[in-house]
C-alpha positions in Angstrom: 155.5 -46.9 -31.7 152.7 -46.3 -33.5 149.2 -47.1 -31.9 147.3 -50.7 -32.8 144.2 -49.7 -35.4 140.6 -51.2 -34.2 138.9 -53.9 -36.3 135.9 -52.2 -36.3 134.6 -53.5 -40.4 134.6 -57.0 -39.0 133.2 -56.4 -35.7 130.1 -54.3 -37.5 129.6 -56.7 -39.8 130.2 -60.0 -37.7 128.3 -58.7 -34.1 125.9 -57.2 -36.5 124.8 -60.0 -38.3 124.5 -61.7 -34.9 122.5 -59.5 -33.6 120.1 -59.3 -36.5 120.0 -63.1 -36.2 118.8 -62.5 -32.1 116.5 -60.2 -32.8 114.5 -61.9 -36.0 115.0 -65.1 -34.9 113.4 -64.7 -31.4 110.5 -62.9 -31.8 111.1 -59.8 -31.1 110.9 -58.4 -34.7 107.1 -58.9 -34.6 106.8 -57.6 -31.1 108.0 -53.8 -32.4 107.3 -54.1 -35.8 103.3 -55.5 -35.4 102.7 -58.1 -38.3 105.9 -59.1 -39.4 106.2 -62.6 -40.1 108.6 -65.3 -38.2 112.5 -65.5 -39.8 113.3 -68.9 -41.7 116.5 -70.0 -39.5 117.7 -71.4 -42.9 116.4 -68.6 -45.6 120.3 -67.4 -45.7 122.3 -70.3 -45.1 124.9 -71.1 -47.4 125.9 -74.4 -47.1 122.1 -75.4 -47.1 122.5 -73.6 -50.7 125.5 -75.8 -51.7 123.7 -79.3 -50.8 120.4 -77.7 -52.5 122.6 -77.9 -55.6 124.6 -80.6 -55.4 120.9 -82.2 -55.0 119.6 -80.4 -58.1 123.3 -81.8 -60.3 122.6 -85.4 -59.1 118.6 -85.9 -59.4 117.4 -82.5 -60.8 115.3 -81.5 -57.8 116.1 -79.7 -54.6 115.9 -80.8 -51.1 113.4 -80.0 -48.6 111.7 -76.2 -49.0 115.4 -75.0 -50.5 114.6 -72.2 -53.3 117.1 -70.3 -55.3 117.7 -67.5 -52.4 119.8 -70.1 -50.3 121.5 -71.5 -53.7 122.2 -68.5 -54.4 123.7 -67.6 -50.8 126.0 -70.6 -51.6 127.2 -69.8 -54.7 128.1 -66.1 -52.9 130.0 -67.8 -50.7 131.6 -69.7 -53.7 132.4 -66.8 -55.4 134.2 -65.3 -52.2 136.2 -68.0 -51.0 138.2 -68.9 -54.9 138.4 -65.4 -55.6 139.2 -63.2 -52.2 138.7 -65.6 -49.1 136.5 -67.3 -46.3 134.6 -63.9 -45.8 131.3 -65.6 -44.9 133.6 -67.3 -41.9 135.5 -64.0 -41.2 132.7 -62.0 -41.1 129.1 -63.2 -41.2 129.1 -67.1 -39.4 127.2 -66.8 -36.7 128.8 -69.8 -35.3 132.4 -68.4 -35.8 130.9 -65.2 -33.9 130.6 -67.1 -31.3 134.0 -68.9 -31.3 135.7 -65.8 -31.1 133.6 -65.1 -28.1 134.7 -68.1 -26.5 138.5 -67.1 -27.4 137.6 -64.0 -25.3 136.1 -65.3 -22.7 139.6 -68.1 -22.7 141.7 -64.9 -22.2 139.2 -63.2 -19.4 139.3 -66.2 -17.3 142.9 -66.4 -18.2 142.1 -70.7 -19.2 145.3 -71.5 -21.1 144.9 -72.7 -24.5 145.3 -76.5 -25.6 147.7 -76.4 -28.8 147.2 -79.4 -31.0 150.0 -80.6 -32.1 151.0 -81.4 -36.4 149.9 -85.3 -36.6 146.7 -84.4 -34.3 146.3 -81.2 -36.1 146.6 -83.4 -39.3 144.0 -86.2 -37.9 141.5 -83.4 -36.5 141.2 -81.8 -40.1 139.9 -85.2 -41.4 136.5 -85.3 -39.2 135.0 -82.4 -41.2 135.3 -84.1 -44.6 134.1 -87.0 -43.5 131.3 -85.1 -42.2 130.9 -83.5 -45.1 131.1 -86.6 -47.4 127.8 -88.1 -45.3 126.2 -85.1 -44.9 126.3 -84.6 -48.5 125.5 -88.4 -49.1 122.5 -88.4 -46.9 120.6 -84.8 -48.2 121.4 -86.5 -52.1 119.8 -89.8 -51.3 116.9 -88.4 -49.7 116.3 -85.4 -50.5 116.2 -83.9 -47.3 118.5 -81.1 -45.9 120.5 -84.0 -43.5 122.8 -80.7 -41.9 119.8 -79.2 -40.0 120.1 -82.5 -37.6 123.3 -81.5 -36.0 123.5 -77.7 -37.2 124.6 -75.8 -33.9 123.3 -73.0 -35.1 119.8 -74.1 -36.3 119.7 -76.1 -33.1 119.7 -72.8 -31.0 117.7 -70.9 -34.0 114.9 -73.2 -33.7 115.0 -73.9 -29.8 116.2 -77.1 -30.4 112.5 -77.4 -32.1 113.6 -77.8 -35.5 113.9 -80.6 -37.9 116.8 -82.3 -35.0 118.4 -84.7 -33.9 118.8 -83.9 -30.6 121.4 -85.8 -29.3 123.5 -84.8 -32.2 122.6 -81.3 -31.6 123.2 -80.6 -28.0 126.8 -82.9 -29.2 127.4 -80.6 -31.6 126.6 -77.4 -29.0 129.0 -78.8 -26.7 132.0 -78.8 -29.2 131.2 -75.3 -30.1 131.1 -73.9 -26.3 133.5 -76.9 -24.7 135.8 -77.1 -26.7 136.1 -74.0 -28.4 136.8 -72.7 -24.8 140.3 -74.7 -24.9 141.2 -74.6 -28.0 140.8 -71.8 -30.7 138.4 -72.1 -33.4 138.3 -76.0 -32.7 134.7 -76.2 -34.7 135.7 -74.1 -37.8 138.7 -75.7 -37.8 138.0 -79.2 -37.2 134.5 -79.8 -37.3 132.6 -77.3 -39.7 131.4 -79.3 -43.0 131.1 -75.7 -44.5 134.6 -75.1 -43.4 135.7 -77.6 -45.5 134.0 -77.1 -48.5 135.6 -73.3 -48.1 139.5 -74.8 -47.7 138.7 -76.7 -50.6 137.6 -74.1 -53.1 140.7 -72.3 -52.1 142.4 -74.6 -54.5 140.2 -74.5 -57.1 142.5 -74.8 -60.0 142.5 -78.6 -58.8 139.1 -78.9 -58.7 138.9 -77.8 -62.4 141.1 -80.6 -63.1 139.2 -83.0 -61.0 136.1 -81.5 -63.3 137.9 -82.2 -66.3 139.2 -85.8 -65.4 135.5 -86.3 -64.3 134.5 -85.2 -68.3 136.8 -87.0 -70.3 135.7 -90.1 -68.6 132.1 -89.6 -68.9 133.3 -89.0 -73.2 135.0 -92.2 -73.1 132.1 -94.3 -71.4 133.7 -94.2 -67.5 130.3 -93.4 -66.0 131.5 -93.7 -62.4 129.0 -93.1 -59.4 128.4 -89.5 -58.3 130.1 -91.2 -54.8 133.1 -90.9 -56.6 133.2 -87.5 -57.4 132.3 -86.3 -53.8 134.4 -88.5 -52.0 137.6 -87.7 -54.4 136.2 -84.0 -53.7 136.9 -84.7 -49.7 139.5 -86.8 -50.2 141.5 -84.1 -52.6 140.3 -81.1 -50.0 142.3 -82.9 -46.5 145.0 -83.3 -48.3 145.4 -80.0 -49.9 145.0 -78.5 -46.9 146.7 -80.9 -44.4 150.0 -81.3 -46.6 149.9 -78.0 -48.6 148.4 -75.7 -46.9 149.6 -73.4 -49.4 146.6 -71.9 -51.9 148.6 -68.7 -53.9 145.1 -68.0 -56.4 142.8 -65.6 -54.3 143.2 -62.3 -55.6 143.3 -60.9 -51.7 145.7 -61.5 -49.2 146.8 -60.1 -46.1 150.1 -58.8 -47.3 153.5 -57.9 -45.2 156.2 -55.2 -45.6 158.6 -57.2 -44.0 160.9 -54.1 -43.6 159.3 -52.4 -41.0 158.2 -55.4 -39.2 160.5 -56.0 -36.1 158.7 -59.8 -35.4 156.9 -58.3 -32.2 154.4 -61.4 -32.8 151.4 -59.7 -31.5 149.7 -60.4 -34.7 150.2 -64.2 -34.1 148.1 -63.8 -30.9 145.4 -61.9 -32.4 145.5 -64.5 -34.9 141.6 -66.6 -34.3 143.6 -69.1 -36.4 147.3 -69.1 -34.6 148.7 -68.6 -38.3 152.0 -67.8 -38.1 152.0 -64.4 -39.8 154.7 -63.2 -38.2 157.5 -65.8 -40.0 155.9 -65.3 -43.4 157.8 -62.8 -45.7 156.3 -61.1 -48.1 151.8 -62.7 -47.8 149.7 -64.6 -45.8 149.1 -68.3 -47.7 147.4 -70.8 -45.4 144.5 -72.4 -45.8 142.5 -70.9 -42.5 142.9 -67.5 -43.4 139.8 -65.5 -43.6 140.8 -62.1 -44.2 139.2 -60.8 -40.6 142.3 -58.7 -40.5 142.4 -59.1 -36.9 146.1 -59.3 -37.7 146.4 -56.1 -39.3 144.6 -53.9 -36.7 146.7 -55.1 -34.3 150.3 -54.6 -35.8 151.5 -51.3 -33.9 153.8 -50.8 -37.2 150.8 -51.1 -39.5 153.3 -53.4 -41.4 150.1 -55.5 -42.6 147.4 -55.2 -44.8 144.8 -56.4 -47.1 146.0 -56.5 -50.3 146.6 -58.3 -53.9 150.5 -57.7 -54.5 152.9 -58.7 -51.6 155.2 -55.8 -54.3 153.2 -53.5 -53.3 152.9 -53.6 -49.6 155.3 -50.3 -48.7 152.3 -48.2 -50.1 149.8 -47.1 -47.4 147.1 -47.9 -48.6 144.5 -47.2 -45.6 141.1 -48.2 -47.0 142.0 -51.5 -48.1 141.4 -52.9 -44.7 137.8 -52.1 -45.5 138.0 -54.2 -48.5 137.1 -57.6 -47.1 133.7 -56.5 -45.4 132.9 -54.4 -48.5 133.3 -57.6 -51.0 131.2 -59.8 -48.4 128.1 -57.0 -48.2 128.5 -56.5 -52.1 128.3 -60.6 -52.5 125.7 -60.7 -50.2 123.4 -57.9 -51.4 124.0 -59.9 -54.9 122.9 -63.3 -53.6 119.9 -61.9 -52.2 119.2 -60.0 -55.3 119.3 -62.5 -57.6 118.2 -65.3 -55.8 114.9 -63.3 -55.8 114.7 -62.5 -59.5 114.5 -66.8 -60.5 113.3 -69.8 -58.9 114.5 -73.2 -59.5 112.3 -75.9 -59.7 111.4 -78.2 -56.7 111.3 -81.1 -59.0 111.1 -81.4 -62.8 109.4 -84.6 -63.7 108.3 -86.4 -66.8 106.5 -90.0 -67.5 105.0 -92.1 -70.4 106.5 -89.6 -73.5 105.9 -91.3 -76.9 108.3 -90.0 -79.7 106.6 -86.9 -81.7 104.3 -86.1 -78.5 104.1 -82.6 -78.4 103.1 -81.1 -74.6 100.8 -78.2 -73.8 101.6 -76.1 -70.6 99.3 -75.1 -67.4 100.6 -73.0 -64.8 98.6 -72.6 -61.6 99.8 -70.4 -58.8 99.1 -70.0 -55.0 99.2 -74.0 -54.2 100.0 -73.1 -50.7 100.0 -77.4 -50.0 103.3 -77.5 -52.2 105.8 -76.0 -50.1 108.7 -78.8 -49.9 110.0 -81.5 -51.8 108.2 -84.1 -50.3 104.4 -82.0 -51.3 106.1 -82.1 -54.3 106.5 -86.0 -54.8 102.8 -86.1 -53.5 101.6 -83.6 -56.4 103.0 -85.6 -58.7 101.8 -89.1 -57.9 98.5 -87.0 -58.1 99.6 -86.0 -61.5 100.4 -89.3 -62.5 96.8 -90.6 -62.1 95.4 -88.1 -64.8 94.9 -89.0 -68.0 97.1 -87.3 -70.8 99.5 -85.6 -67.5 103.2 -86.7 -68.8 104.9 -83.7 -66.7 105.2 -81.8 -63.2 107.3 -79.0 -62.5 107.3 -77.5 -59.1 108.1 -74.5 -57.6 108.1 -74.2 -53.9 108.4 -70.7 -52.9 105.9 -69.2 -55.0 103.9 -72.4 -54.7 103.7 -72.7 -58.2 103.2 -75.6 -60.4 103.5 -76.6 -64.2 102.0 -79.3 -65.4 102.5 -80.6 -69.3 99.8 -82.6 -71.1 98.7 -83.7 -74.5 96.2 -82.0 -75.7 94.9 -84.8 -77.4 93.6 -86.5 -74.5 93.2 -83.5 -71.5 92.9 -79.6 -71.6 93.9 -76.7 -69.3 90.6 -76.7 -67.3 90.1 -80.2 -67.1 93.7 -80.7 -65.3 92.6 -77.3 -62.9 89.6 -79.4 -62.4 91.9 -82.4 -61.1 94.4 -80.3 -59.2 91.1 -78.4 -57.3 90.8 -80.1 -53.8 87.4 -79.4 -52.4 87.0 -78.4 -48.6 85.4 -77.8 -46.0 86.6 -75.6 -43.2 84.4 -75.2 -39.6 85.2 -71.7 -38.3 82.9 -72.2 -34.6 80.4 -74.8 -33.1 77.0 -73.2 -33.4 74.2 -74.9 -30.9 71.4 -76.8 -32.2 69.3 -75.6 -29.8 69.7 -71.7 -29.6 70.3 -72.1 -33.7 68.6 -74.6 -35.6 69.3 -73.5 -38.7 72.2 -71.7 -40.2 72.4 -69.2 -43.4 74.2 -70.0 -46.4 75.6 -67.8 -48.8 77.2 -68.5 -52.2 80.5 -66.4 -53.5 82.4 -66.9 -56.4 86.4 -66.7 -56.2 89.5 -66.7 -58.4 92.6 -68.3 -57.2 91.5 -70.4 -54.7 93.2 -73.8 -55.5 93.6 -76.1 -52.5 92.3 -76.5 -48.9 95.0 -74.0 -47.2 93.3 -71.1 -48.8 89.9 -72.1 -47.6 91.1 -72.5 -44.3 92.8 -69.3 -44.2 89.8 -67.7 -45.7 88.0 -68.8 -43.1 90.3 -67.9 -40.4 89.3 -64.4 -41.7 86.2 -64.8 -40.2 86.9 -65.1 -36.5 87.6 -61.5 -35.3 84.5 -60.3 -37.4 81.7 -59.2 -35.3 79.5 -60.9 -37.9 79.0 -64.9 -36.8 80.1 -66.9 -39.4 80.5 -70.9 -38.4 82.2 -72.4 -41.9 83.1 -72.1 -45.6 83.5 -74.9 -47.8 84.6 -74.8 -51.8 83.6 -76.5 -54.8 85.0 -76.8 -58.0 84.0 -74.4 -61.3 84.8 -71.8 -62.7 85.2 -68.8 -60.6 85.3 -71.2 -57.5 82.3 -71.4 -55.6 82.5 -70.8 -52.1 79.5 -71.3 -49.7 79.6 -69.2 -46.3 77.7 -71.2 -43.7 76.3 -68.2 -40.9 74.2 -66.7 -37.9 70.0 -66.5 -39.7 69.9 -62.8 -38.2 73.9 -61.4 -39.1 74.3 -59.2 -42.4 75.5 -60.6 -45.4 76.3 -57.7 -47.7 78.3 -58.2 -50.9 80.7 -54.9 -49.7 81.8 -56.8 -46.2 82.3 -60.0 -48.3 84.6 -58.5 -51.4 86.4 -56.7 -48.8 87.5 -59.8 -46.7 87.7 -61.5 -49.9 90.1 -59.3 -51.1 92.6 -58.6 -48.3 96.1 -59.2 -48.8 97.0 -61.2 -46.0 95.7 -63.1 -43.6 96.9 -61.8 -39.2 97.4 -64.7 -36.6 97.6 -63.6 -33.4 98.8 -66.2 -30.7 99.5 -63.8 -27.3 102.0 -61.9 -28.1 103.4 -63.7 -31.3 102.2 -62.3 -34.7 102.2 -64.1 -38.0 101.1 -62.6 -41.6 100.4 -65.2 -44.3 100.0 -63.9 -48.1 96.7 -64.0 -49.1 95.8 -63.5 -53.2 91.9 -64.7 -53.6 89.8 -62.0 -56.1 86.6 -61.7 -55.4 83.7 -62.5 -58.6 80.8 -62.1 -57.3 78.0 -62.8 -55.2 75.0 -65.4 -56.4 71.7 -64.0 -55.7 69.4 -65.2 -53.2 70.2 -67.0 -49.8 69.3 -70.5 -48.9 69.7 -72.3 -45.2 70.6 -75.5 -43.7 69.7 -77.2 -40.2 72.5 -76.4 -38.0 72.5 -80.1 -37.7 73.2 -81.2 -41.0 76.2 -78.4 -41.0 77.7 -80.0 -38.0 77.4 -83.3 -39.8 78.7 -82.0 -43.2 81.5 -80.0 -41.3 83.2 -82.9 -39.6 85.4 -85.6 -40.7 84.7 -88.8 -39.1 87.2 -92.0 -38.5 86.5 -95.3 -38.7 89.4 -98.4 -37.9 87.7 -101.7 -38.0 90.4 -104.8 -37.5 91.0 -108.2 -38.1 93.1 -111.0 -36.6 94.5 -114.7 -37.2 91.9 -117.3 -36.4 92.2 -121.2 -36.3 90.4 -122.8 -38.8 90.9 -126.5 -39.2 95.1 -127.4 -39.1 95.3 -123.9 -40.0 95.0 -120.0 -39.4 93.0 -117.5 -41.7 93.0 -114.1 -41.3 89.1 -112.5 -40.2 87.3 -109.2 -39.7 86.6 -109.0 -36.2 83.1 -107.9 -37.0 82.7 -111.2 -38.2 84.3 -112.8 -35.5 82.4 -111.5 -32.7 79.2 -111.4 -34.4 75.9 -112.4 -32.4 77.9 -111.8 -29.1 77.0 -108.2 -27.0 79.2 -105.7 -27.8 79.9 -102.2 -26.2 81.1 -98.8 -26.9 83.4 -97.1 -24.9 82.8 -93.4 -25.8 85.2 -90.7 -24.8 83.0 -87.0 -26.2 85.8 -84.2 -26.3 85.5 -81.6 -28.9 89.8 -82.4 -29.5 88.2 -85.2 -31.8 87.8 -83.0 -34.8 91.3 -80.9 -34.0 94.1 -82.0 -36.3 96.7 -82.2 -34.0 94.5 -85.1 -32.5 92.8 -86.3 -35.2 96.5 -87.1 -37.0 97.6 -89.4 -33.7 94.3 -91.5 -34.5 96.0 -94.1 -36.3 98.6 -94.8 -34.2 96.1 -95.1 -31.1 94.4 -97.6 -33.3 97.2 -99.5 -34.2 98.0 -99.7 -30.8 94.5 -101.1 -29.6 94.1 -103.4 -32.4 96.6 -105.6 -30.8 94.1 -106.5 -27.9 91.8 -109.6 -28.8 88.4 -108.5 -28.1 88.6 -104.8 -29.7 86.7 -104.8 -32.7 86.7 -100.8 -34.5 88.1 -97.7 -33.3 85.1 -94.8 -34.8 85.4 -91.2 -33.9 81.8 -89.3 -34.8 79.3 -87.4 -33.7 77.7 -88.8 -31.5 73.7 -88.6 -30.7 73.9 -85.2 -29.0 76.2 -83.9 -31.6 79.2 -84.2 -30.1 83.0 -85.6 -31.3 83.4 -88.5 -29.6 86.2 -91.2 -29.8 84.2 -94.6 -29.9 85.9 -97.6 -29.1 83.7 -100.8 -30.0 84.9 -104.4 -28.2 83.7 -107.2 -27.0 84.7 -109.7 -24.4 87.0 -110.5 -23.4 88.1 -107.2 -24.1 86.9 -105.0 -21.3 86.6 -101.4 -20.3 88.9 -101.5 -17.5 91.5 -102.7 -19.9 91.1 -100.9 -22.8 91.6 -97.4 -20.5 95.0 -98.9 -18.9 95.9 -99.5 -22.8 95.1 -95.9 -24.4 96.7 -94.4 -20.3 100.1 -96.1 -21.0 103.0 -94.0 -21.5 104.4 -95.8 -24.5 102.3 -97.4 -27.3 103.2 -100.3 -29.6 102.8 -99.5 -33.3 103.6 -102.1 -35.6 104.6 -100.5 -38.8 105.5 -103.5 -40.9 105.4 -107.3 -39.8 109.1 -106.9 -38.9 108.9 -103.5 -37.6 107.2 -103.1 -34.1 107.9 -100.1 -32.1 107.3 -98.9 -28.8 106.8 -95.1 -28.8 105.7 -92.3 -26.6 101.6 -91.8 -26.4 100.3 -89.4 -28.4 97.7 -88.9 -26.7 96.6 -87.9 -23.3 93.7 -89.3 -21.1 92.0 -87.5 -18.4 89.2 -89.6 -17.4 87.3 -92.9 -18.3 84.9 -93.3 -21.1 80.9 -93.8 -20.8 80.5 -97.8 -21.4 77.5 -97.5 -23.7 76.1 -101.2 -26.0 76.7 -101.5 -29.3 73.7 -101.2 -31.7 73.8 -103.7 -34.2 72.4 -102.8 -37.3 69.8 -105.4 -38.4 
């Protein structure tokens, strides 16, 4: 008897790709190699790619930050599953990796296995289109990839940190590990939306028909809801692969010289998918198979392989079993490839075209603000407010925009002008009394376009010896950029082109590195030097608050709506002042709102400021009047949950936002005269 062959190809290639996934993914990537920047859980993941363009078919934009790299990782898989097989299950999934762990670990412990039987089998296999369908339904409708809520793997990738749900994601865990303890492959079987997509493309001569059916309706003026299509899509896959189970088109297959087999059965046991190899007679068929050739390395007779013509399977052909890893590096060394040599657009937008208007083009690069979908939509309703603007395109991963407009009414550097967000970005605190008054020089700048390269301009500053406190930007042409620093530090034009210049910007949080792409060019700098008092820089620097409410008020047999400035007018009123340099940090200065809205439900509190406050200082002001009281105001902004009413019909209670350590100062209210 001849001696069992290992599986080595797919063991590379599938504890491989796991690995690479452990050692990017948590950290330790920028721990040996200094500087390189965090993995995207979701840069390579192909069913992200397939919703990305089911999105871009429906309502020609993508979801989310999807670019053409993860499209293109879909289409891959695509291209594998109607022509060979499931490689990317077989071989890369990280999930699957881990199922056949669990099948190991079953056989260590020595757990029997559950077998499921036909009808159940039959029933099981439904839950992953139906999955699928609403997955599908939600990322279409909103434009948001919907999969990353209950993705096992981007629940553990992210550290259950990510874009979750996370009771659907630790659910979604425990199939993997519970259930896939009991019963083989019970998530890629069962569960997996991918999966299913995969056993469906295995029949793709139906799905051209479906395609065809779906055309010649759309000729004859059927113009049935995209709904339709995906749910005959689901609907069509179950059934194929419950009730046929049969696709004959994939050019690979795991073929049998059924001569030399003596029905030993050992390949059924190594099966990950209990097909019954052993009883076929001349190729494997079903639906699950994913060429791991698990099967093959374990027939003592070698009476399996991977091959194309069941005819053909006396010759020994050796290699082939190398075949199916081969084919899933080549497609996806191709995906990556190409997916880097185009870019999609985000979204593709037009408005308000007049027949015989002719559009002019301006493309502006480095927008680090567009990054998603949703930045996208925002650009645009920017877009829409300029005159002569009729057209946005967007492209996320090079943060790129287009915009069209008619020359008759706009130009190029009038719509640059618009699209310019001036900035201000405070690097340190300096102190009034040690510094009154600050230096300012004036650079000029090319491609600086929005507020995220100022602020990561200015985060150049902070490991320079040199004290600089701020930058801020201002629209023309180079961009000028003022430098706010120490009276007595250097400020030669070499040390500012260099900083200018550098190609990316190094965050270092202990032991965690991050590089960000940096592409300013340095003009010039203006002569002379000018100076501010440190005072007005702090003031110029900060970005003050202000929340002033109203309530219902009787007024005759009815209520009227009034500013409680005017209610409580001529009465003594008081500021509670909380001073806590957190007041100017965004993470803090983003829960304002909702500590407002949550205050502005107690009669008595009239505004909600945060400023600087007579000695300088951010301070969180709240301004009230009886009989609203200190006392209560603190048990308010101390509770654990807040009430935010977000529509009339829509009150909440959520978790604080915000934590308090100690009481406010109780200071009165100056009322301007």
């Amino acid at each position: 008897m001849k001696q069992k062959r290992s599986n080595w190809p797919k063991n590379l290639l599938q504890w491989g790709s796991l690995a690479a996934l452990i050692f990017f993914l948590s950290g330790l990537a920028g721990k040996i190699f200094k500087g390189m920047a965090a993995a995207d859980p979701e840069k390579l993941c192909p069913f992200g790619g397939l919703q990305a363009l089911a999105t871009y078919f429906q309502r020609g934009s993508l979801p989310c930050s999807m670019s053409s790299l993860q499209i293109l990782m879909g289409i891959a898989l695509a291209v594998a599953v109607i022509f060979f097989s499931k490689l990317f299950c077989g071989y890369l999934c990280p999930v699957g990796t881990v199922e056949d762990l669990l099948i190991r670990a079953r056989k260590a412990m020595k757990i029997k296995t559950i077998k499921v039987g036909k009808v159940l089998d039959i029933i099981l296999r439904l839950v992953k289109y139906a999955l699928l369908f609403w997955i599908v339904y939600m990322t279409v409708t909103s434009s948001e990839l919907f999969c990353k809520k209950l993705d096992p793997y981007y629940a553990v990738a992210t550290g259950f940190k990510g874009e979750i749900v996370l009771w659907m994601s630790i659910a979604s865990v425990a199939i993997v590990i519970l259930l896939g303890l009991f019963i083989d492959r019970f998530w890629c079987k069962y569960v997996c939306p991918l999966g299913a997509i995969s056993n469906t493309l295995k029949f793709w001569l139906w799905l051209v028909v479906l395609s065809l059916v779906w055309w010649v309706a759309s000729l004859l003026g059927l113009n049935f809801s995209w709904l339709w299509l995906l749910g005959t899509f689901c609907l069509a896959g179950w059934l194929l692969e419950s009730f046929h189970r049969k696709p004959k088109l994939q050019i690979l297959r795991i073929v049998k010289d059924d001569e030399i087999c003596n029905n030993c059965g050992i390949c059924n046991r190594k099966c990950p998918y209990n097909i019954d190899v052993a009883s076929v007679k001349s190729a494997v068929n079903h639906v699950d198979c994913t060429l791991c050739a698990e099967c093959t390395a374990a027939c003592p007779h070698q009476a399996l392989r991977v091959g194309c013509c069941p005819s053909k399977a006396k010759e020994k052909k050796g290699w082939t079993r190398f075949l199916p890893a081969i084919l899933t590096l080549a497609l996806l060394a191709a995906g990556i490839i190409i997916g880097n040599k185009f870019e999609l657009p985000t979204i593709n937008e037009t408005w308000g075209l007049e027949d015989g208007m002719k559009l002019e083009t301006v493309k502006v690069s480095g927008l680090k603000s567009v990054k998603c979908y949703g930045s996208s939509m925002a650009f645009k309703a920017k877009m829409e407010k300029v005159p002569g603007v009729h057209a946005v395109k967007t492209y996320v991963g090079s943060h790129t925009v287009e915009v069209g407009y008619d020359p008759s009414v706009t130009n190029a550097e009038a719509i640059e002008k618009q699209i310019f967000v001036p900035s201000k970005f405070k690097i340190a605190t300096p102190d009034p009394e040690q510094t009154p008054a600050l230096k300012v020089v004036t650079l000029r700048v090319e491609k600086m376009h929005d507020k995220m390269d100022l602020n990561y301009f200015g985060l150049q500053f902070r490991d320079e010896e040199r004290p600089v406190y701020g930058v801020e930007s201002e629209y023309d042409c180079p961009v000028v950029v003022r430098v706010f620093m120490d009276p007595n530090a250097e400020s030669d034009e070499a040390w500012f082109k260099e900083i200018v210049n550098r190609k990316k910007l190094v965050m270092k949080a202990g032991e965690k590195v991050t590089e960000i792409p940096m592409g300013l060019e340095y003009v010039r700098m203006e002569p002379g030097v000018d100076t501010i008092a440190t005072a007005d820089f702090l003031k110029r620097m900060f970005s003050p608050f202000k929340a002033e409410y109203s309530g219902k008020y009787p007024s005759g047999d009815t209520t009227v709506v009034r500013k409680r400035t005017e209610v409580y007018a001529g009465q003594p009123q008081y500021i509670l002042e909380f001073e806590d340099a957190r007041y100017e940090k965004p993470l803090v200065t983003r829960s304002l709102p909702f500590l407002s809205n949550h205050l502005s439900k107690e009669e008595g509190v009239i505004a909600t400021y945060v400023a600087l406050n007579e000695r300088l200082k951010p301070a969180l002001q709240i301004r009230f009047a009886a009989p609203a009281t200190a006392e209560r105001i603190w048990e308010l902004m101390t509770m654990d949950k807040w009430t935010i009413t977000y529509k009339d019909d829509d009150v909440r209670e959520e978790d604080a936002r915000i934590k308090f350590d100690k009481p406010g100062e109780v200071h009165p209210y100056a009322i301007a005269e």
